[in-house]
N, C-alpha and C positions, 0 to 999 in steps of 0.2 A: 569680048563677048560676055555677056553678063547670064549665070546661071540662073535657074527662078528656082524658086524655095522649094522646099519636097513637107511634105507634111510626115512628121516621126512617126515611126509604127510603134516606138515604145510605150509600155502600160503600166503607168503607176500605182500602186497600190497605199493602199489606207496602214495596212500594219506597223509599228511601230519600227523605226530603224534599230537591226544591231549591230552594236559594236564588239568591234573584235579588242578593241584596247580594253586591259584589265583595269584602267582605271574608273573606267566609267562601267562597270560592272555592276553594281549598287544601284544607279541609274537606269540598267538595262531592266533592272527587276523591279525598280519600282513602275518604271510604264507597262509590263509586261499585267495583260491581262489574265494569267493562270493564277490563281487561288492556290493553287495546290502543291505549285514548288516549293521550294524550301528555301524559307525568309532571310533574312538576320536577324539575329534578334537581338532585342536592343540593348543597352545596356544596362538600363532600371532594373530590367527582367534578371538579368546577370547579379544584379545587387540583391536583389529579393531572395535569389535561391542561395547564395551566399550568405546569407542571413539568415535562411531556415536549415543550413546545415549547421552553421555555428551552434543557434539555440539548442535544433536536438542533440546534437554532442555535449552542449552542456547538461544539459536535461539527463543523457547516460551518463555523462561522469558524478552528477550528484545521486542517482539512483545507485552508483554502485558504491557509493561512499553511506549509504542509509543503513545498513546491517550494522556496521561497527559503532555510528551512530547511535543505534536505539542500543547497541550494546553498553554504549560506556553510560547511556543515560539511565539504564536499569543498574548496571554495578552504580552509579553515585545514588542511586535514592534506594540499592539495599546500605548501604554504608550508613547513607543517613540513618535506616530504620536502626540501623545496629548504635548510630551514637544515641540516638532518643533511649533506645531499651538500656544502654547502658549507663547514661544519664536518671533513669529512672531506677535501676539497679541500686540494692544498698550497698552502701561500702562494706568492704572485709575489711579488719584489725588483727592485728594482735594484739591486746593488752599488753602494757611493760616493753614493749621493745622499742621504743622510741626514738631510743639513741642507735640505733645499731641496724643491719641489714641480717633479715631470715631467709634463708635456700632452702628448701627441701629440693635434692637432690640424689641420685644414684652414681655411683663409681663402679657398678657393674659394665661390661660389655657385650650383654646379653643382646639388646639392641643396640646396633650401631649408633642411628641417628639419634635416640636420645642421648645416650652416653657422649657422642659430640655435640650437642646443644649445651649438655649440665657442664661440660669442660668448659666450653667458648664462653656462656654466660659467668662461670666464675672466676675465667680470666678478667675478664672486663670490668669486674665487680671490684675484684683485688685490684687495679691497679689504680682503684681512689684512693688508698690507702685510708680506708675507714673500718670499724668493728663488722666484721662478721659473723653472723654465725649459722656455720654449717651444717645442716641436718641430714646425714647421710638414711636412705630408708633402704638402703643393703648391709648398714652396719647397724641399724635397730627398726624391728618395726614396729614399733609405737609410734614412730614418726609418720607411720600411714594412717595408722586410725587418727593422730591428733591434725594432719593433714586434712582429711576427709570430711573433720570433723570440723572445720577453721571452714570450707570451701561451702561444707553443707551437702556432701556427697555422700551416696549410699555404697556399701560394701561390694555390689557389685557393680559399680560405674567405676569407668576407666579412668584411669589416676595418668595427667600428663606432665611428665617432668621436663623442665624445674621449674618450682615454683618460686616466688621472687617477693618480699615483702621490705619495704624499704621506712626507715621510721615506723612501722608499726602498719605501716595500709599496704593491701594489696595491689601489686605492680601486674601481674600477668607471666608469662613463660620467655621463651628464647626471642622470641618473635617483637614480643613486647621491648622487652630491655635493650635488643637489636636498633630497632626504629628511636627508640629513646637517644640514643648512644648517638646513631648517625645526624641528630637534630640536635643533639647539642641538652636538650630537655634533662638525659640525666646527671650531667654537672650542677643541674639547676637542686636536683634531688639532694648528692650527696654534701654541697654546701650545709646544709642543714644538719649533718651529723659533725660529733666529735672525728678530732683525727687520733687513728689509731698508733697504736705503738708497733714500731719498727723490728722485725724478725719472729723468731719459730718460738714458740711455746717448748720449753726445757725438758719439758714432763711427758708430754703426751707427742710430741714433734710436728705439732701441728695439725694432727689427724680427728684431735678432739676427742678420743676415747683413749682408755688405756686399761689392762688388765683387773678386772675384780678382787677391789684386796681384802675378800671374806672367803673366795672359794679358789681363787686365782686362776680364771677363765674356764675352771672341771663346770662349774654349776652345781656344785655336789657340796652338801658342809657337813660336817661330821659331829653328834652329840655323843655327850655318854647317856644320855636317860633315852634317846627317841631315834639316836645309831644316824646314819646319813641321812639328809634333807636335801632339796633344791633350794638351791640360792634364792634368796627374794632379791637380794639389791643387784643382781647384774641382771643385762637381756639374754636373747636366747642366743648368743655367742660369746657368753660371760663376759661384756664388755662393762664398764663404766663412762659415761662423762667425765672429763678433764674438769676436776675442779680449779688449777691455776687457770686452763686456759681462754682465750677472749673468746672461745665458739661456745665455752659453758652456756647453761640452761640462765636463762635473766631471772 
C-alpha cells in the first residue's frame, strides 16, 4: 500500500545558521548582522598599537635622559669659556727660576685640607728628582706679600696653597699638578730641568732655613753706642735661608 505524501509543517527561516563548532566562530561573526558585538581585531590594527607603544617609550626614555644632557652640554661650553679666558690670560713668571721648581707652600696643620694638598703635591714634585725650591709662608712671611705680588692679588684676597711654578711659569695649585701627573703632561715638564743632586742639605737638613748668625733666632743685637736693636737680616722667627742649600733664594 503506497502512503501519499503529507506536505511539512516546518518553517524555515532567513537568519544566518549557527554553529556550535568553535572553529567556525570567525565565520559565525562575520555573517552575523550586529554591529555591535565585539569583533576581532585584526592584526594590522595589533602592529599599529605596538608600534605606538614602542615610539612613546622611546620618546619617555630620551625625555628623561634631557636633564643630564643639557647638563653636561653647559659644564662643556663653561669649560670652554674658561680655556678661552685662560688662553687670553697673561702668563705668570718668575724671573731666574728657569732651571728649577717654586712652591709656595704651608707646613702648618691649621687647615687640614690644605696642609694635605702642600704635602701630596711636594711628594709628587720630589720624586722627579729635580731642584726645588721650597718656600714655606709659615716659616716666613714675605713669601706672602712676594706671593701675592707674582699672582697680582690684594692683601685681602684669599691666598690658595700651594702654589706651583715650574721653569719659571706658573703651573696652578694641587688640582693642577694632580691632572698633570695623571696624564703623563708633567714628565713632559720636568724633562726640561737639570737633574738634581742626590740627599739632605748638611746645613740646614733640608728645611731650607737655619738659625740667624747675627742675633741667633732672639731678633735682638746688641751695640755699645745704640744698646739693643732688631735684627734686620732674620724674619719674624729669627730664621735665615740656607745659603748651601738647593731650596736657597736664585
Amino acid at each position: 500500500m503506497l502512503l501519499g505524501r503529507t506536505k511539512s509543517r516546518v518553517r524555515f527561516h532567513d537568519a544566518p545558521p549557527k554553529f556550535s563548532c568553535s572553529s567556525f566562530k570567525d565565520i559565525h561573526i562575520l555573517l552575523s548582522d550586529d554591529d555591535g558585538g565585539d569583533t576581532l581585531a585584526s592584526p594590522r590594527r595589533l602592529s599599529i598599537c605596538h608600534r605606538t607603544r614602542s615610539s612613546v617609550k622611546s620618546l619617555i626614555r630620551s625625555l628623561s635622559h634631557l636633564p643630564s644632557f643639557l647638563e653636561n652640554a653647559a659644564a662643556a661650553a663653561v669649560a670652554a669659556e674658561e680655556q678661552k679666558e685662560e688662553e687670553l690670560r697673561p702668563e705668570i713668571r718668575i724671573p731666574g727660576a728657569e732651571a728649577t721648581i717654586v712652591i709656595y707652600f704651608t707646613s702648618l696643620r691649621v687647615v687640614r685640607s690644605t696642609f694635605e694638598d702642600c704635602k701630596a703635591v711636594r711628594t709628587i714634585l720630589r720624586a722627579f728628582r729635580v731642584p726645588i725650591d721650597e718656600r714655606d709662608l709659615s716659616m716666613d712671611g714675605r713669601f706672602t706679600e712676594e706671593l701675592q705680588e707674582i699672582l697680582g692679588l690684594t692683601e685681602k684676597s684669599k691666598l690658595m696653597l700651594p702654589r706651583v711654578f715650574i721653569g719659571g711659569r706658573y703651573i696652578g695649585g694641587a688640582e693642577e699638578v694632580r691632572c698633570l701627573h695623571e696624564t703623563g703632561e708633567l714628565k713632559k715638564y720636568m724633562e726640561r730641568l737639570p737633574r738634581a743632586a742626590l740627599g739632605t742639605c748638611d746645613t740646614c737638613g733640608g728645611y731650607g732655613f737655619i738659625l740667624c748668625i747675627d742675633c741667633d733666632g732672639s731678633r735682638k743685637c746688641y751695640n755699645e753706642k745704640a744698646g739693643f736693636r732688631c735684627c734686620t737680616l732674620c724674619n719674624e722667627n729669627g730664621l735665615i735661608r740656607c745659603p748651601s742649600c738647593s731650596s736657597a733664594p736664585l
